[in-house]
PyMOL Python script that loads the backbone (N, CA, C, O; Angstrom):
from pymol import cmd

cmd.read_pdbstr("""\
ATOM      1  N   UNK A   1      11.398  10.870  -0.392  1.00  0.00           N
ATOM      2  CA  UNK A   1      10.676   9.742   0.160  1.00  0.00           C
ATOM      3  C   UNK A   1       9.531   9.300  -0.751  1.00  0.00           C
ATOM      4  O   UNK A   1       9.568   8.157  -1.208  1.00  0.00           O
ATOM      5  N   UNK A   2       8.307  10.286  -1.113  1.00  0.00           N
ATOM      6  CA  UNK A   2       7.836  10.016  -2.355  1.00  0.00           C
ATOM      7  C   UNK A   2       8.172   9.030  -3.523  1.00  0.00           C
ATOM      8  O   UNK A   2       7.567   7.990  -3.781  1.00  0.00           O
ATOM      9  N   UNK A   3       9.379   9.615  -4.256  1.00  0.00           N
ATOM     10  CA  UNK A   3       9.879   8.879  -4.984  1.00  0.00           C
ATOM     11  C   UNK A   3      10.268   7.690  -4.819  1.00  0.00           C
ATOM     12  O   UNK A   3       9.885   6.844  -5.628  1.00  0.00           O
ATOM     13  N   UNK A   4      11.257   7.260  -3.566  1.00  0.00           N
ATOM     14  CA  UNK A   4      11.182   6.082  -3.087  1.00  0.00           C
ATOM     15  C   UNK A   4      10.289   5.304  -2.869  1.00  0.00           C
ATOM     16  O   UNK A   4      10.402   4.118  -3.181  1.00  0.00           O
ATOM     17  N   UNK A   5       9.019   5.878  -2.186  1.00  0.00           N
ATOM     18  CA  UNK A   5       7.924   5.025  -2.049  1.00  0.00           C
ATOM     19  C   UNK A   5       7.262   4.169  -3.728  1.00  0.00           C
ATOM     20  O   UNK A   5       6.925   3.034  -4.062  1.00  0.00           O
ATOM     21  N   UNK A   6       7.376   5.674  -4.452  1.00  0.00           N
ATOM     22  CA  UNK A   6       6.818   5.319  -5.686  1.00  0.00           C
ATOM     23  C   UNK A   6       7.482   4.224  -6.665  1.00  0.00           C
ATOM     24  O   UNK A   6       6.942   3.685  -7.631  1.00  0.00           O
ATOM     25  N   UNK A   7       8.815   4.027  -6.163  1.00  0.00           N
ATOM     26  CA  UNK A   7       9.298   3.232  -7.326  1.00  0.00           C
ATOM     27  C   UNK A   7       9.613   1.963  -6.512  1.00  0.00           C
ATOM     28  O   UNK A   7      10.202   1.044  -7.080  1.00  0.00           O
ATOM     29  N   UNK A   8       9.295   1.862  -5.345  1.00  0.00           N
ATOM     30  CA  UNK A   8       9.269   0.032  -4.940  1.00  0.00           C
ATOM     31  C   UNK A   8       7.932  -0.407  -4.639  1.00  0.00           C
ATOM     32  O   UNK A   8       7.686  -1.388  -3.938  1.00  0.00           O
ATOM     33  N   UNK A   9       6.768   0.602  -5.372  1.00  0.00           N
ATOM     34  CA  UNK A   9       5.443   0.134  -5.051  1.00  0.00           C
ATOM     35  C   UNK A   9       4.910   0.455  -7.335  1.00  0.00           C
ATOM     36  O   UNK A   9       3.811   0.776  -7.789  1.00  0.00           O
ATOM     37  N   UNK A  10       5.816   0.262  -7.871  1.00  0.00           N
ATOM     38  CA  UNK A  10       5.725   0.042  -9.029  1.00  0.00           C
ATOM     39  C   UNK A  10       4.823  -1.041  -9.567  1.00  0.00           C
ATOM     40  O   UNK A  10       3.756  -1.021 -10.181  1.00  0.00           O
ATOM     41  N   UNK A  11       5.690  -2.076  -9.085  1.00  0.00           N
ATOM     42  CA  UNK A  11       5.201  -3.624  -9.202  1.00  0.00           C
ATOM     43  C   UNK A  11       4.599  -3.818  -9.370  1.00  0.00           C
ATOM     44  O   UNK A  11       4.307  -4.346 -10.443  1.00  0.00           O
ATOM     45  N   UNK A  12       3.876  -3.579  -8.493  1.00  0.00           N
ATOM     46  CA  UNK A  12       2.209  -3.358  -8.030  1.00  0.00           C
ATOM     47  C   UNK A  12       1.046  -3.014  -8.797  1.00  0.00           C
ATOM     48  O   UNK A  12      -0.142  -3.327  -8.713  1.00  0.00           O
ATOM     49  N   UNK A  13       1.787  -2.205  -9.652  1.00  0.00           N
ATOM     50  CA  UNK A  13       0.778  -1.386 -10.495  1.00  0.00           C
ATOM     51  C   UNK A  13       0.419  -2.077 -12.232  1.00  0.00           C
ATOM     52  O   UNK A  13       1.292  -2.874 -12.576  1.00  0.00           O
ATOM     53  N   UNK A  14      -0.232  -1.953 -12.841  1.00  0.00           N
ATOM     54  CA  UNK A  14      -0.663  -2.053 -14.298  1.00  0.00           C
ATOM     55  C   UNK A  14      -0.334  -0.912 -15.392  1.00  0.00           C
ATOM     56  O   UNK A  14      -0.705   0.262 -15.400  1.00  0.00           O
ATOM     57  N   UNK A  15       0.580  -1.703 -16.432  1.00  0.00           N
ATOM     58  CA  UNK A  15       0.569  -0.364 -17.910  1.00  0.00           C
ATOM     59  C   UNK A  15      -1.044   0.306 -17.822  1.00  0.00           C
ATOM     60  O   UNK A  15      -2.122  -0.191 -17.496  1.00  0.00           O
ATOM     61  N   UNK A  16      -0.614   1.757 -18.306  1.00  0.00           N
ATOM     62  CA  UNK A  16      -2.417   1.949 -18.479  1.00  0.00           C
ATOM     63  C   UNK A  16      -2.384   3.174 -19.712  1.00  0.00           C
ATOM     64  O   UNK A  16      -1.536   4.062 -19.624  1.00  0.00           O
ATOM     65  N   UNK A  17      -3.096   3.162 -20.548  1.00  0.00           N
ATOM     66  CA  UNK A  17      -3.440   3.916 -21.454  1.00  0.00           C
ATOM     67  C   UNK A  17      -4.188   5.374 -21.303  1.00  0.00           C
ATOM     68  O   UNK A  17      -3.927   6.487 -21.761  1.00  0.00           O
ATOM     69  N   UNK A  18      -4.861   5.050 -20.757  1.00  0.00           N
ATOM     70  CA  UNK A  18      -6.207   5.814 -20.384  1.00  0.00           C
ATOM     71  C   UNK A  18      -6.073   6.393 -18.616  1.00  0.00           C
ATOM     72  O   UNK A  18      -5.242   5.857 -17.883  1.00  0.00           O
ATOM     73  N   UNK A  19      -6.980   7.512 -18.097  1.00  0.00           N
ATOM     74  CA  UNK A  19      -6.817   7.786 -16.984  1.00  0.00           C
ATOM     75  C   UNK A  19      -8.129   8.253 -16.534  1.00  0.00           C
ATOM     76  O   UNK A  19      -8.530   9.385 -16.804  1.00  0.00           O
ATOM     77  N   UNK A  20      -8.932   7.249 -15.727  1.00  0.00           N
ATOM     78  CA  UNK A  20     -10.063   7.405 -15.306  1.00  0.00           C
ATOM     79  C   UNK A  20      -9.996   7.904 -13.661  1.00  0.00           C
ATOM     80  O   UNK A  20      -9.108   7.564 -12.880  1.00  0.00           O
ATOM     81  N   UNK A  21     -10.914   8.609 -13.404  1.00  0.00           N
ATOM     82  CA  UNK A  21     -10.815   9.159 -12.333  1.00  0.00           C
ATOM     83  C   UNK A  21     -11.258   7.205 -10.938  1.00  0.00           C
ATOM     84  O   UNK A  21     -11.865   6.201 -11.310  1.00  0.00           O
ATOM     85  N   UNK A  22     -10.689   7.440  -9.623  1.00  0.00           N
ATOM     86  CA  UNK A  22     -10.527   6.545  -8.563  1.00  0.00           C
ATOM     87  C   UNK A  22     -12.417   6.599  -8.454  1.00  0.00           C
ATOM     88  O   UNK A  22     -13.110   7.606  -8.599  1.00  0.00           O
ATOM     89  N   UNK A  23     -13.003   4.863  -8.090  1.00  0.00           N
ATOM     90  CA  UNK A  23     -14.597   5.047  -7.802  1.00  0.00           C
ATOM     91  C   UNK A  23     -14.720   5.629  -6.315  1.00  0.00           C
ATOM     92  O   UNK A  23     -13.796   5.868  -5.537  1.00  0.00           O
ATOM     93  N   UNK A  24     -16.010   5.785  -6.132  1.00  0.00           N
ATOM     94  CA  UNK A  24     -15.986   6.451  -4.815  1.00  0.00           C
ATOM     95  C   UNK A  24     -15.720   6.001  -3.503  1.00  0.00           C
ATOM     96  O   UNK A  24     -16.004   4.844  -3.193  1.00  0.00           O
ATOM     97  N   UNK A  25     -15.139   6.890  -2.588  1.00  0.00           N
ATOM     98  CA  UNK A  25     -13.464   5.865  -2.009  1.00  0.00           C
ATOM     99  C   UNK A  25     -12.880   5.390  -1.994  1.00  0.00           C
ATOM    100  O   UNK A  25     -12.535   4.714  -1.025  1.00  0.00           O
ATOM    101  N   UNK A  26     -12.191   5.437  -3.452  1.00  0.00           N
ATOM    102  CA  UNK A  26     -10.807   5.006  -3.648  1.00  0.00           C
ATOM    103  C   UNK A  26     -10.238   5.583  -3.873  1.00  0.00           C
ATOM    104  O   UNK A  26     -10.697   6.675  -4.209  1.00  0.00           O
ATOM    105  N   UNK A  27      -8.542   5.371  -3.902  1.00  0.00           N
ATOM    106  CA  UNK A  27      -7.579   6.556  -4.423  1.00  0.00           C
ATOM    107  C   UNK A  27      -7.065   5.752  -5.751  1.00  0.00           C
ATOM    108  O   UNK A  27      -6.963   4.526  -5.795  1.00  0.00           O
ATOM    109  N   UNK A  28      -6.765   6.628  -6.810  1.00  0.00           N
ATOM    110  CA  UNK A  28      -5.796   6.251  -7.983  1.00  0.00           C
ATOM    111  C   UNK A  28      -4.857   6.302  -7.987  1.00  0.00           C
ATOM    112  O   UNK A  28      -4.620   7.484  -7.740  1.00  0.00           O
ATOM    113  N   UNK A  29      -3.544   5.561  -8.164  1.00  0.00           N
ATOM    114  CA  UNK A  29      -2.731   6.034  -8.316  1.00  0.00           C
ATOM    115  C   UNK A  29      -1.533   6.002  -9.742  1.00  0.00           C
ATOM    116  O   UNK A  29      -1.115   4.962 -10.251  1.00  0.00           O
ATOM    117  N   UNK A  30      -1.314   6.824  -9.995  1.00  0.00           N
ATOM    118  CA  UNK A  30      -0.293   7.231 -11.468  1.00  0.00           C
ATOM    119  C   UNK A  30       0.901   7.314 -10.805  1.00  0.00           C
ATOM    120  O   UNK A  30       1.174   7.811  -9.712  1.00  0.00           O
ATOM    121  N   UNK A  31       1.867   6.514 -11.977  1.00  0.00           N
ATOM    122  CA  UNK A  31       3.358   6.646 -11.901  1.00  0.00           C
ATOM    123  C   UNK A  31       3.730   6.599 -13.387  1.00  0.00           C
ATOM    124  O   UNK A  31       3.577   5.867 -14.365  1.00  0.00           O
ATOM    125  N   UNK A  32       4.381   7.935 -12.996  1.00  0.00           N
ATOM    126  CA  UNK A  32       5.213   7.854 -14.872  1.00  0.00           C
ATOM    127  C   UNK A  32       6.550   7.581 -14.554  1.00  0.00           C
ATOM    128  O   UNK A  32       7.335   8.232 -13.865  1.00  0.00           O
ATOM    129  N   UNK A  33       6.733   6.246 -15.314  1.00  0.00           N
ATOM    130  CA  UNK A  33       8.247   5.771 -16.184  1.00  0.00           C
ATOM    131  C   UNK A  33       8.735   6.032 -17.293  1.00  0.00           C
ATOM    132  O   UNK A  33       8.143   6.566 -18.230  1.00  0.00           O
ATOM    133  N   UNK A  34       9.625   5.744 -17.268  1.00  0.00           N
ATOM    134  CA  UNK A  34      10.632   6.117 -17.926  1.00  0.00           C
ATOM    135  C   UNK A  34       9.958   5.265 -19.922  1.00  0.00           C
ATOM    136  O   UNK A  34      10.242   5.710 -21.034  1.00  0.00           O
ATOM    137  N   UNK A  35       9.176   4.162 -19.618  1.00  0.00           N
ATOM    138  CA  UNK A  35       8.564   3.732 -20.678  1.00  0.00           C
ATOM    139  C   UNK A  35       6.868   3.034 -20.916  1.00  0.00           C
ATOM    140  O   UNK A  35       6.437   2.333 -21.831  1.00  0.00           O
ATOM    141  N   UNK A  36       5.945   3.768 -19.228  1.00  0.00           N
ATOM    142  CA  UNK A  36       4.861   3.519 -19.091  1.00  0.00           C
ATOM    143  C   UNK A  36       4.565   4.390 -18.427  1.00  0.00           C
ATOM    144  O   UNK A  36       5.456   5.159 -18.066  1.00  0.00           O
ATOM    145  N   UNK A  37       3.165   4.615 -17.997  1.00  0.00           N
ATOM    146  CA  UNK A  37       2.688   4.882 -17.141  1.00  0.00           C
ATOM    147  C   UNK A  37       1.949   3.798 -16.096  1.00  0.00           C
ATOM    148  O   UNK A  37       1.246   2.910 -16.579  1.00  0.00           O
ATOM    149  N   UNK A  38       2.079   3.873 -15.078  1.00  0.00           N
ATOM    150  CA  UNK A  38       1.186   2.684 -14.826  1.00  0.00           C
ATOM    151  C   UNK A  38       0.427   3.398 -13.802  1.00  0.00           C
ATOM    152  O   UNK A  38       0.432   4.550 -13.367  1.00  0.00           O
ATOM    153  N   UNK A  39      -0.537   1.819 -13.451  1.00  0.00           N
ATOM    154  CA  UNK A  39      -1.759   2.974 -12.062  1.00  0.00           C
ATOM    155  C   UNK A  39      -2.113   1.801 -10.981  1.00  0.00           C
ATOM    156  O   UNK A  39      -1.421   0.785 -11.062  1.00  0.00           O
ATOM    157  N   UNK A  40      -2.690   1.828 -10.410  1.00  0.00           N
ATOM    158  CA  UNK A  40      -3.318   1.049  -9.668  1.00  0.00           C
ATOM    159  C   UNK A  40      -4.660   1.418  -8.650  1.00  0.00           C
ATOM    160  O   UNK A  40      -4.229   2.375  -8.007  1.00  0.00           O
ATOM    161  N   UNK A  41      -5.739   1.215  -8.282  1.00  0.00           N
ATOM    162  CA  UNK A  41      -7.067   1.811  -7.829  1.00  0.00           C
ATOM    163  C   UNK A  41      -6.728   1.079  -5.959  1.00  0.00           C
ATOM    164  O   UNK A  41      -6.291  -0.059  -5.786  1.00  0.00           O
ATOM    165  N   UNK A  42      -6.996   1.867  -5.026  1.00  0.00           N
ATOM    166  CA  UNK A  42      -6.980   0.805  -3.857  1.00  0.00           C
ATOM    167  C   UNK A  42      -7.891   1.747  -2.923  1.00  0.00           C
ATOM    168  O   UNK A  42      -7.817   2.976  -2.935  1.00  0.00           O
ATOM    169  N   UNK A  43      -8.862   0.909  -2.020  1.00  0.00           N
ATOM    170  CA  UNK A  43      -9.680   1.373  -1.015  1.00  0.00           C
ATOM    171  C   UNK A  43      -8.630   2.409  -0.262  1.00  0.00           C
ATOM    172  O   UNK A  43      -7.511   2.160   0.188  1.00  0.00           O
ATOM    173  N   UNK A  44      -9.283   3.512  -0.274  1.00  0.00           N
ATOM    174  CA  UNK A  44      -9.352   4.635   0.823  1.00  0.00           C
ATOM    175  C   UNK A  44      -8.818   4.228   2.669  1.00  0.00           C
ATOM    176  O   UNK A  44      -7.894   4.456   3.450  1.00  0.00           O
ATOM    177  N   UNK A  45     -10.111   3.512   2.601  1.00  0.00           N
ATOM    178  CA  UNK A  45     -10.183   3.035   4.032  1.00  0.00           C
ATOM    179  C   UNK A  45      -8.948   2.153   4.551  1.00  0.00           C
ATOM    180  O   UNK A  45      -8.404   2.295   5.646  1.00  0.00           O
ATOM    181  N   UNK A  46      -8.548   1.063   3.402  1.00  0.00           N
ATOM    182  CA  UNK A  46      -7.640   0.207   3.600  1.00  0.00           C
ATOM    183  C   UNK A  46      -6.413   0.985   3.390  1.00  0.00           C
ATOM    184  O   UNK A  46      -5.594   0.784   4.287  1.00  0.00           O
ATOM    185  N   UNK A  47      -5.961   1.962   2.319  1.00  0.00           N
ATOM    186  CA  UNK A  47      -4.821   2.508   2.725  1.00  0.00           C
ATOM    187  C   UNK A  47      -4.425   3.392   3.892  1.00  0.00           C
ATOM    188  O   UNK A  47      -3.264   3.410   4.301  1.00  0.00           O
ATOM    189  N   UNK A  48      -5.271   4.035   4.362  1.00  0.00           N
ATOM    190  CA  UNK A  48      -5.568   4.899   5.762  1.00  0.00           C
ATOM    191  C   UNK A  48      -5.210   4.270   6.548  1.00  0.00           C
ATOM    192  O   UNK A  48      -4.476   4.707   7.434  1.00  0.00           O
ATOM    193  N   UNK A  49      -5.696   2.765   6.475  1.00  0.00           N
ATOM    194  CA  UNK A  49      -5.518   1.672   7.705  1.00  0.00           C
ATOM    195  C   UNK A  49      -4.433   1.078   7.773  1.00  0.00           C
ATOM    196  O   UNK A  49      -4.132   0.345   8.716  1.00  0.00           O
ATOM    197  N   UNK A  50      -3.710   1.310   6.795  1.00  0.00           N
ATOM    198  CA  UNK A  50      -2.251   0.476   6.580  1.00  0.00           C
ATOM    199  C   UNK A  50      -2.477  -0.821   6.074  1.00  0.00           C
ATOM    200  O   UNK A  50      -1.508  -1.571   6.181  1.00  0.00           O
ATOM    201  N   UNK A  51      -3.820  -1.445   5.382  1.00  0.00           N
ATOM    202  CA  UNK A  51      -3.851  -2.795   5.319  1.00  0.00           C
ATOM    203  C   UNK A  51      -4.179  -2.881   3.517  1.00  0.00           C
ATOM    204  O   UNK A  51      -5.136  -3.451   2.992  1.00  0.00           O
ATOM    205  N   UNK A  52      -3.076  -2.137   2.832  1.00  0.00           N
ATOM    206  CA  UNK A  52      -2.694  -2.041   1.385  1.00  0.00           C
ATOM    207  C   UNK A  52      -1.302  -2.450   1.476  1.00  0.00           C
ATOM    208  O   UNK A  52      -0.524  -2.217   2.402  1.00  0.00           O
ATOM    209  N   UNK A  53      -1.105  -3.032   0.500  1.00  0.00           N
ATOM    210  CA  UNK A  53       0.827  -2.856  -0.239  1.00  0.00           C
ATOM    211  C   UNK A  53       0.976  -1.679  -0.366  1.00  0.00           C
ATOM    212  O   UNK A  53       2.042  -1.282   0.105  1.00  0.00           O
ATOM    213  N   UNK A  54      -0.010  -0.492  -1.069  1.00  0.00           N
ATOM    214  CA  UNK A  54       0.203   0.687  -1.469  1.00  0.00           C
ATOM    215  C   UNK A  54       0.236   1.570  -0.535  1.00  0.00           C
ATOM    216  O   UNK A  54       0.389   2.730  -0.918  1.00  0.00           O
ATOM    217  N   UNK A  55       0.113   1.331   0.900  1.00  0.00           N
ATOM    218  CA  UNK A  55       0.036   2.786   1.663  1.00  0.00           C
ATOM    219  C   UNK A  55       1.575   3.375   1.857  1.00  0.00           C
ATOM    220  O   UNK A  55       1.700   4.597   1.939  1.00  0.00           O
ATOM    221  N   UNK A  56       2.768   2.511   1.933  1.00  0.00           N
ATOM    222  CA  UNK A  56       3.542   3.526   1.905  1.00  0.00           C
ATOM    223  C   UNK A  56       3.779   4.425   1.041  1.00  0.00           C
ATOM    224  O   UNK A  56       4.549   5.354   1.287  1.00  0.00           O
ATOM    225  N   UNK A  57       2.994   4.257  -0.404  1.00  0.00           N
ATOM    226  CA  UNK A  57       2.547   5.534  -1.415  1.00  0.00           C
ATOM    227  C   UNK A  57       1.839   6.324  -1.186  1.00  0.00           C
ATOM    228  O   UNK A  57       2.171   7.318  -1.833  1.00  0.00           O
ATOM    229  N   UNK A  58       0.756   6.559  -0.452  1.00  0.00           N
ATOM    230  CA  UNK A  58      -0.185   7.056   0.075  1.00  0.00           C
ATOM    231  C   UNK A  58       0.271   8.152   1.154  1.00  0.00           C
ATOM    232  O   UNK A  58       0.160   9.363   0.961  1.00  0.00           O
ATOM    233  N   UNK A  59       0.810   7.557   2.337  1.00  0.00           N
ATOM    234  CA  UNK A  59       1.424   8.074   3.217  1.00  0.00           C
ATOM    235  C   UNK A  59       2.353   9.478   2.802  1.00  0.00           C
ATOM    236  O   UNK A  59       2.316  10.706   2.877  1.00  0.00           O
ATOM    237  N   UNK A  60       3.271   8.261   2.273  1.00  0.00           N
ATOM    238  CA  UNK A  60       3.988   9.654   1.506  1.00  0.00           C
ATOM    239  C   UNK A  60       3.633  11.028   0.285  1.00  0.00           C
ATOM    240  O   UNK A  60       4.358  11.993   0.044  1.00  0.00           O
ATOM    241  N   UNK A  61       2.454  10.734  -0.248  1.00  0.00           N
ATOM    242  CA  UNK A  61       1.738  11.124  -0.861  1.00  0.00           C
ATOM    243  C   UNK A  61       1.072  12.619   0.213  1.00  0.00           C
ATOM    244  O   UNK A  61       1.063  13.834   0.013  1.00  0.00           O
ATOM    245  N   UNK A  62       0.729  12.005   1.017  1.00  0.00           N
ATOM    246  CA  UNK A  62      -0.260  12.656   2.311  1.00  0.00           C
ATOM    247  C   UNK A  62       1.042  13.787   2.966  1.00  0.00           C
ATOM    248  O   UNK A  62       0.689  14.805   3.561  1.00  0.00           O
ATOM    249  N   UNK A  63       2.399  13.488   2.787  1.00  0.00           N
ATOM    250  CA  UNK A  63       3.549  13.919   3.088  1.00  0.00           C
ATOM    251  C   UNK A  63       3.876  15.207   2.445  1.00  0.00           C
ATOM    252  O   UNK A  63       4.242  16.268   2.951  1.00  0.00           O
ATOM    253  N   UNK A  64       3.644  14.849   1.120  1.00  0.00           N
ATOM    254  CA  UNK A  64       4.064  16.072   0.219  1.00  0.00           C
ATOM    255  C   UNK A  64       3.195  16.832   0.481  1.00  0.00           C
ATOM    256  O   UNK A  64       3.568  17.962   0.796  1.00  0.00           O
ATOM    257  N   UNK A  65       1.597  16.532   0.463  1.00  0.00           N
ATOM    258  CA  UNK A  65       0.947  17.711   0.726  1.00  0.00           C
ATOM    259  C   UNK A  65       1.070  18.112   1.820  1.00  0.00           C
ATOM    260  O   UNK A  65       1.380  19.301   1.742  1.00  0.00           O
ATOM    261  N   UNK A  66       0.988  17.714   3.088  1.00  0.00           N
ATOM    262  CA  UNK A  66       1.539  18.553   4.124  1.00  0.00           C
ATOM    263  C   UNK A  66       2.488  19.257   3.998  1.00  0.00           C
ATOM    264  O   UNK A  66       2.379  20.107   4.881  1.00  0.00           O
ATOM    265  N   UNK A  67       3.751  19.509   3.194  1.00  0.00           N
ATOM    266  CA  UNK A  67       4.852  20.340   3.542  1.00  0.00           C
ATOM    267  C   UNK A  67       4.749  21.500   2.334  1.00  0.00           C
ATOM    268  O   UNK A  67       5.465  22.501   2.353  1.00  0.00           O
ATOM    269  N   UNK A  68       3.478  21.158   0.973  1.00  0.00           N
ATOM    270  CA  UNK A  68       3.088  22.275   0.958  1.00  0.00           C
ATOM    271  C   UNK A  68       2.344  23.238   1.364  1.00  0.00           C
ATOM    272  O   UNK A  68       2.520  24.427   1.099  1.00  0.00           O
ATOM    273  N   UNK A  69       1.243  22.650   2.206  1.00  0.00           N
ATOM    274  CA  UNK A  69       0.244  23.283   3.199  1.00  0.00           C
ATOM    275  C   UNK A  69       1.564  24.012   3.735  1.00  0.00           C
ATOM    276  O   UNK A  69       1.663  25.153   3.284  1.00  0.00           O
ATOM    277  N   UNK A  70       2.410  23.697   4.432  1.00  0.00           N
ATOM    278  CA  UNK A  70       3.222  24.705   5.324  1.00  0.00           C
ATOM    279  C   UNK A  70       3.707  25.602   4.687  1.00  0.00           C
ATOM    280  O   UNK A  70       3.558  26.759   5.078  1.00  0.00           O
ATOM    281  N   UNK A  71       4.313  25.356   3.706  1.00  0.00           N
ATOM    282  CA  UNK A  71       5.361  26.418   2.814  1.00  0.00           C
ATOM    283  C   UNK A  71       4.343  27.409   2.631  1.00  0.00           C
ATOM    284  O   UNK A  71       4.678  28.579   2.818  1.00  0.00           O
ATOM    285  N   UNK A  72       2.871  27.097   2.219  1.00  0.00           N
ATOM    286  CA  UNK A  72       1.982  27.879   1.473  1.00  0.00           C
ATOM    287  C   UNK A  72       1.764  29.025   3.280  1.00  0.00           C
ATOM    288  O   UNK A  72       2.112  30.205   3.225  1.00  0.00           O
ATOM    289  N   UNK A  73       1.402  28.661   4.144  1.00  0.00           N
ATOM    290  CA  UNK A  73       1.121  28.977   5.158  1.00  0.00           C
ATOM    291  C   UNK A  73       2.185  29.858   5.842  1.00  0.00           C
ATOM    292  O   UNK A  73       1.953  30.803   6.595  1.00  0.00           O
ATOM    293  N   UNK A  74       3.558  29.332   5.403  1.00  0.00           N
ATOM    294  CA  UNK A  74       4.422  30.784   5.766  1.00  0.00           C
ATOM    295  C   UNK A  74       4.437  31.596   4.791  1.00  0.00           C
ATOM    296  O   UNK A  74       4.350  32.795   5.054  1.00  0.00           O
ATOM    297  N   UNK A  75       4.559  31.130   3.306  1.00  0.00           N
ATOM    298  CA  UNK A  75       4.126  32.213   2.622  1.00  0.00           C
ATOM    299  C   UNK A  75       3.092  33.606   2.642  1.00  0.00           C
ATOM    300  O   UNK A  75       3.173  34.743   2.178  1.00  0.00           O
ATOM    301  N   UNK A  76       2.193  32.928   3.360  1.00  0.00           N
ATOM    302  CA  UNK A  76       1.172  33.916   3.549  1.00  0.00           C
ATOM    303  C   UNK A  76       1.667  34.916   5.090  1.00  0.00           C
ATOM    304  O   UNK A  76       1.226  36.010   5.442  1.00  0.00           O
ATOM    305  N   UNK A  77       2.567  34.170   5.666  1.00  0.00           N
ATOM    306  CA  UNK A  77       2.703  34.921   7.000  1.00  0.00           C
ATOM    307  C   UNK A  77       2.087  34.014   8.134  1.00  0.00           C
ATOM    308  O   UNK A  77       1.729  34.427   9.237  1.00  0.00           O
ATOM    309  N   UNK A  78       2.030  32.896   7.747  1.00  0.00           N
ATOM    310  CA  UNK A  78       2.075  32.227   9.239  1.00  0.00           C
ATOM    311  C   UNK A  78       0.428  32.031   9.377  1.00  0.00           C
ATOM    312  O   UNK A  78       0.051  31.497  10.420  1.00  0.00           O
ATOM    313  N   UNK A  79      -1.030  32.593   7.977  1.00  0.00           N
ATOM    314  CA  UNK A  79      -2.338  32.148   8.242  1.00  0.00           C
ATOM    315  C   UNK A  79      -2.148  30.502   7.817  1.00  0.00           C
ATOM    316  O   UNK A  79      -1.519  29.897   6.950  1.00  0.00           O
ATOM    317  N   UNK A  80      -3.344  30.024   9.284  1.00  0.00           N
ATOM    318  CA  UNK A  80      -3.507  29.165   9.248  1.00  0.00           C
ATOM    319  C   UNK A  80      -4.949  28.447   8.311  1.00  0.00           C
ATOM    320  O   UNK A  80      -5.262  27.258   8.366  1.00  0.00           O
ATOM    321  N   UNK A  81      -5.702  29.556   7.451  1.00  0.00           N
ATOM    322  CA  UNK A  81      -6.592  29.425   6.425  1.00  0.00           C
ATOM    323  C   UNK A  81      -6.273  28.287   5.581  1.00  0.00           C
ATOM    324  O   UNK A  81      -5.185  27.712   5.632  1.00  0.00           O
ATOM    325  N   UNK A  82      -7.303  27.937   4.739  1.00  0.00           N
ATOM    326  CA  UNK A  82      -7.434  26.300   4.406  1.00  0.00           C
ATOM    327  C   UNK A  82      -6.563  26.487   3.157  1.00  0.00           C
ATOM    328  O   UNK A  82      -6.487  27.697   2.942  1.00  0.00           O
ATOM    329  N   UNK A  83      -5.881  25.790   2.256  1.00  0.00           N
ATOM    330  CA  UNK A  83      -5.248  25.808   1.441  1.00  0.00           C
ATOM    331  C   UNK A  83      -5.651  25.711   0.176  1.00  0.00           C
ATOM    332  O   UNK A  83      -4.828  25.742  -0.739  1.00  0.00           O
TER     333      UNK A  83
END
""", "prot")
cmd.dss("prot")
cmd.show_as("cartoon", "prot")
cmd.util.cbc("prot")
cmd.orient("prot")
């Protein structure tokens, strides 16, 4: 799903050279192609809110880490300690 998200929210994004960290509350986002990288910067608040093009990147983004929080969490035996 990730991936899907990531490659029809491409478009969207700018070639980029360089990789500066997101200003404060925003998220960055990086996609490597096959012959760029590209990125795009978008409010925090607005992707949270659903009122980005980019949140179904986000979302799914928020996805992956949840299902490693879990894996990590049975790994340990089922603690629910912070990750």
């Amino acid at each position: 799903n990730f991936l899907v998200a990531a490659e029809s929210t491409l478009a969207r994004m700018q070639p980029v050279a360089d990789f500066p960290l997101p200003s404060p509350g925003h998220v960055r986002f990086y996609a490597r192609a096959f012959t760029a990288t590209y990125t795009a910067e978008r409010s925090e608040e607005d992707l949270a809110g659903r009122r980005d093009d980019l949140w179904p990147l986000f979302g799914a983004g928020h996805e992956v880490l949840t299902q490693i929080r879990r894996l990590e969490e049975r790994r340990r035996g089922g603690s629910t300690s912070a990750f």
